[in-house]
N, C-alpha and C positions, 0 to 999 in steps of 0.2 A: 504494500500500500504506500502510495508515494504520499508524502507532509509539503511536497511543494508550490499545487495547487492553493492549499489554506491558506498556507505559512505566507503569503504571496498578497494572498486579499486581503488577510489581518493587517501587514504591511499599509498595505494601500488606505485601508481604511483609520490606520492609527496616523500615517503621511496626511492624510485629507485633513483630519480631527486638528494637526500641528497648523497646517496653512490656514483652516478657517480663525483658530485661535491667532494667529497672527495678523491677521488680514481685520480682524472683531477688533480685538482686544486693544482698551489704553494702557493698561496696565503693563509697564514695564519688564514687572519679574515675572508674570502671564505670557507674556511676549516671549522672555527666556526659556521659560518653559515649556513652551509649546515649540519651541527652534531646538530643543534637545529632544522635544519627541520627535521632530521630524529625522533627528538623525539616528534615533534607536528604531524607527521604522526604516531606514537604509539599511541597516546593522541585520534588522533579520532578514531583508530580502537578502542580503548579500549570504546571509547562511543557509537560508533557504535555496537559493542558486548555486552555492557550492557543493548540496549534493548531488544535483548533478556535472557538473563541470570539474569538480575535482577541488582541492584543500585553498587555490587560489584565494575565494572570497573572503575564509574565514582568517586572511592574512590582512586581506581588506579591511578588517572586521579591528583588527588593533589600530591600525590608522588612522579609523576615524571615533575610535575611542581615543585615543592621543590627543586628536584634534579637538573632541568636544569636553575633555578633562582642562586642556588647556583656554578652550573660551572658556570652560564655568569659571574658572579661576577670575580670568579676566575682566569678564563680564560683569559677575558678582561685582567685582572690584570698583566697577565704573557706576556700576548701580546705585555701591554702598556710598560714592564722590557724591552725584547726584541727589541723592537722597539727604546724605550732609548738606548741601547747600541749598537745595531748593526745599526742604523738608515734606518733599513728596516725589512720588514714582509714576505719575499720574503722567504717562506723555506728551495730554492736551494740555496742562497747566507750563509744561518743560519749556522754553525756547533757547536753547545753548546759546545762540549768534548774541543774542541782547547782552551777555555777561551778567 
């Protein structure tokens, strides 16, 4: 019985869930969090495709786990600036360029 079918839609459907939450949402750490879900929905298509394709994806799979270990960090980071200075994560209240 092949899991790559499901493992696939689940994907698609947790990917759709990150973009609508992105595309909605003011909320800053909302925002974050739904850009990590979009990439632990890449993470299992990419597992899901490496059985059949062979061990490749799930090499894929550290990559962009590296990658999105190092935006949380980042991210958080710029959040937690933001946050200190505007005393809010609300996007629509945010405007950087004004200082």
């Amino acid at each position: 019985m092949s899991l790559v079918g499901p493992s696939l839609a689940v994907s698609a459907i947790l990917f759709s869930i990150g973009v609508l939450g992105v595309l909605i949402r003011r909320n800053a750490i909302i925002i974050f969090m739904c850009v990590e879900l979009m990439l632990n929905a890449v993470n299992l298509s990419f597992v899901a495709l490496s059985l059949v394709h062979g061990l490749t994806g799930q090499v894929f799979v550290f990559f962009v786990m590296t990658v999105a270990a190092a935006e949380a960090a980042v991210g958080l980071a710029i959040i937690l600036a933001i946050f200190r200075h505007h005393r809010s994560v609300d996007l629509q209240n945010i405007n950087l360029l004004r200082g």
